[in-house]
PAVEX-59122 format. One record per residue: residue number from 1; y, x, z of N, C-alpha, C, CB in turn. Coordinates in steps of 0.05 Angstrom, whole numbers, plus 5000, padded with zeros to 4 digits. Each point is the difference from the previous one (the first is absolute). Glycine has a CB too. Example, Ala and Ser with C-alpha at 12.3 -4.5 7.8 and 13.67 -1.06 7.14 Angstrom:
   num   n.c2   n.c1   n.c3   ca.c2   ca.c1   ca.c3   c.c2   c.c1   c.c3   cb.c2   cb.c1   cb.c3
     1   4886   5264   5156    5024    4982    5000   5024   5018   5000    4977    4962    5025
     2   5044   5031   4961    5024    5016    5001   5022   4985   5014    4987    5024    4957
END
This chain:
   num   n.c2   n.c1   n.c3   ca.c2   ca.c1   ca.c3   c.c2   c.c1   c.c3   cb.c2   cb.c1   cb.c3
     1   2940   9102   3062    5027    5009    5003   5006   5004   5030    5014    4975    4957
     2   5000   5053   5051    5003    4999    5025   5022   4989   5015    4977    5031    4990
     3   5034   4962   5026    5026    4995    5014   5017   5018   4996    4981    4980    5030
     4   5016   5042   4966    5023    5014    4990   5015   4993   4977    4979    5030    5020
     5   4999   4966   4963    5002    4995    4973   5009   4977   4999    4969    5026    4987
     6   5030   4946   5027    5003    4983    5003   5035   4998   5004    4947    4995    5012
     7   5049   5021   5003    5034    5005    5013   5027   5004   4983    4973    5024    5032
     8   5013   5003   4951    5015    5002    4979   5004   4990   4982    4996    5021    5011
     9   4983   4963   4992    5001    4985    4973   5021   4976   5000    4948    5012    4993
    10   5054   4977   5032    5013    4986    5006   5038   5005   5010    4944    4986    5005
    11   5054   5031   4995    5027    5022    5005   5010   4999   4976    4984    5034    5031
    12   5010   4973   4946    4997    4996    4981   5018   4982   4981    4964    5014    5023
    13   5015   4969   4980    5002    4963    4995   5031   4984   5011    4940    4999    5011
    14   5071   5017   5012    5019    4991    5015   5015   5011   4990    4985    4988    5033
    15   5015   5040   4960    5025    5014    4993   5011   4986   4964    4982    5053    5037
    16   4991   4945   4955    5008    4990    4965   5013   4968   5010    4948    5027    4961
    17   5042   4964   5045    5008    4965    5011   5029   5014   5012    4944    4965    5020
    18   5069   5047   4991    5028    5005    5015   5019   5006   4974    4980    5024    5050
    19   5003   5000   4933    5019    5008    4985   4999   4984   4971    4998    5044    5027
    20   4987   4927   4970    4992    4990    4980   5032   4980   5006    4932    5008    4994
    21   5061   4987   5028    5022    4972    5012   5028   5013   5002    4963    4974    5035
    22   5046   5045   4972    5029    5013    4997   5009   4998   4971    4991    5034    5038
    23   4985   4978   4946    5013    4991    4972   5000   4987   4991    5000    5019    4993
    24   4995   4956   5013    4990    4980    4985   5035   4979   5006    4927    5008    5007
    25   5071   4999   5027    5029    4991    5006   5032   5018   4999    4965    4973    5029
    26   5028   5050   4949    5027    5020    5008   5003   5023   5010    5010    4970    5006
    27   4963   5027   5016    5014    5024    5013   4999   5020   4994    4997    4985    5025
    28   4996   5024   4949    4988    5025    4999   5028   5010   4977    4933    4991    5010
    29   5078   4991   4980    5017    5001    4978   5027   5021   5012    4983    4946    4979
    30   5033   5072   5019    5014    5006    4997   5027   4980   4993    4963    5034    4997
    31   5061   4965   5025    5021    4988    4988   5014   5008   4981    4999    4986    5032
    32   5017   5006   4953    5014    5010    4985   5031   4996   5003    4960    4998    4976
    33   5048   5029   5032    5027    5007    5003   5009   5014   4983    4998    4997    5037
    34   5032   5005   4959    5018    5018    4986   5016   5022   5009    4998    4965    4982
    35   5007   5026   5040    5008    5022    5022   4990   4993   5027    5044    5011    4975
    36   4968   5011   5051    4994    4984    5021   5032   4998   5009    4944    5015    5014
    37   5075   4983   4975    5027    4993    5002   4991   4976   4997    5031    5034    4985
    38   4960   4952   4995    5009    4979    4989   4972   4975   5021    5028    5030    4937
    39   4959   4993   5070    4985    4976    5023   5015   4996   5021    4957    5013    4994
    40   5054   5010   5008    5019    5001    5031   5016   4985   4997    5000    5041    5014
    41   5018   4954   4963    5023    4977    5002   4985   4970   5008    5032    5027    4960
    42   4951   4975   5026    4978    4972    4995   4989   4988   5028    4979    5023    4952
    43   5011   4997   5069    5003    4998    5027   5017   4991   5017    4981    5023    4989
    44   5045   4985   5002    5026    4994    5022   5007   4980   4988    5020    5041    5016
    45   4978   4948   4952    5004    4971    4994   4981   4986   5013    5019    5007    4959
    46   4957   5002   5041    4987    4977    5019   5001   4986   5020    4985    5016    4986
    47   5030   5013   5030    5001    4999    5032   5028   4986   5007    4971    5045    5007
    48   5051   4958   4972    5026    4994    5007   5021   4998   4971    4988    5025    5051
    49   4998   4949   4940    5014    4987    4975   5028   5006   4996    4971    4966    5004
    50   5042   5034   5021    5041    5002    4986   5000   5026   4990    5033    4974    5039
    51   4948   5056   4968    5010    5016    4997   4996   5007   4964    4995    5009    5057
    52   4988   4970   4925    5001    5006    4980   5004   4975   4981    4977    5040    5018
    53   5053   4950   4999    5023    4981    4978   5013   5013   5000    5002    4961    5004
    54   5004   5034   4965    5025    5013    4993   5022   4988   4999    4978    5022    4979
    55   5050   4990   5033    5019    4987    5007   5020   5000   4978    4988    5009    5045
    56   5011   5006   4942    5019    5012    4983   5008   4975   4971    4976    5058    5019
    57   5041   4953   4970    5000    4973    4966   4982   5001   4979    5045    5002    4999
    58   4948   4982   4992    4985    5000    4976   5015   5011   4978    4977    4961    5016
    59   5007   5059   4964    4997    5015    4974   5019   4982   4986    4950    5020    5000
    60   5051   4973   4973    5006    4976    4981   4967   4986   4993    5050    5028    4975
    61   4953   4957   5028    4963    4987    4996   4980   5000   5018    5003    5014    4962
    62   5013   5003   5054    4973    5005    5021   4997   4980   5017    5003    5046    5002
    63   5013   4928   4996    4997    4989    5020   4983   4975   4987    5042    5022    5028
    64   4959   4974   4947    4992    4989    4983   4977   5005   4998    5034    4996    4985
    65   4945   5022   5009    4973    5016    4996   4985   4996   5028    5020    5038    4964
    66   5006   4973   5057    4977    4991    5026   4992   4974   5011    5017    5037    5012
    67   5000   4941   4979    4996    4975    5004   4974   4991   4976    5058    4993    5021
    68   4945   5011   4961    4973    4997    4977   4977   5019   5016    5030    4996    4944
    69   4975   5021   5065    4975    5017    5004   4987   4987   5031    5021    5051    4968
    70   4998   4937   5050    4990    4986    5022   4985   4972   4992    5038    5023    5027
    71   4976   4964   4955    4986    4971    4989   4977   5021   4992    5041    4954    4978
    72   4954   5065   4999    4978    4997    4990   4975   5015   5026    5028    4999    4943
    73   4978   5011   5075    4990    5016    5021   4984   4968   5016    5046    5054    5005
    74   4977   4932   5007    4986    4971    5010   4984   4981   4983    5038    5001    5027
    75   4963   4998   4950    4982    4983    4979   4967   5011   5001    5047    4995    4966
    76   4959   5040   5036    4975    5008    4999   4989   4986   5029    5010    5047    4968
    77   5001   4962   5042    4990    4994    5039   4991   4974   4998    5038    5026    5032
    78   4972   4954   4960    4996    4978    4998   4972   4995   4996    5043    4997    4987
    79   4950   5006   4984    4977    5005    4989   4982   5009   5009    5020    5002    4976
    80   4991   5027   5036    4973    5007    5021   4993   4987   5019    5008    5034    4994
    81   5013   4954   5021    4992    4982    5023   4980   4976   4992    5046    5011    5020
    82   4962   4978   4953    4983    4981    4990   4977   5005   4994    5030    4985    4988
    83   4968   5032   4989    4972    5013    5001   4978   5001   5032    5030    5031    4959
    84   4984   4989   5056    4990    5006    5025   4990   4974   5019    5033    5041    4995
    85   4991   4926   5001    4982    4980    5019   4987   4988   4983    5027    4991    5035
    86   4970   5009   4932    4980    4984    4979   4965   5014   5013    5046    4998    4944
    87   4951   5021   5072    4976    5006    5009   4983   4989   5017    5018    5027    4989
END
């Protein structure tokens, strides 16, 4: 086998090992969005939380549903957290 051959061969080997390991961790995956409005809002909530409280009154119930849907939102978290230090 020549050094050339050697070379490529090993060129190769590095590029499958690069692109074996991106996918294996993600990277190769496509995110999944619905719009890019709706990333863009998702951004500026990140960057600057007040701008996406809402100030305004609650629906009839709505205030009721969002308080159940925050308990059940933190129960999950919980869990995960547990799960996550049981390792």
């Amino acid at each position: 086998m020549s050094i050339q051959s050697l070379g490529r061969f090993g060129a190769a080997l590095c590029l499958a090992a690069l692109v074996s390991g991106c996918s294996s961790i993600g990277l190769g995956k496509p995110e999944r969005q619905t719009s890019s409005s709706a990333s863009k809002v998702s951004a500026e909530c990140q960057l600057n939380r007040s701008k996406c409280l809402y100030e305004g009154a609650y629906e009839s119930g709505e205030r009721d549903y969002a308080e159940e849907e925050a308990k059940r939102l933190n129960l999950a978290e919980v869990e995960r957290l547990r799960r996550g230090a049981g390792r």
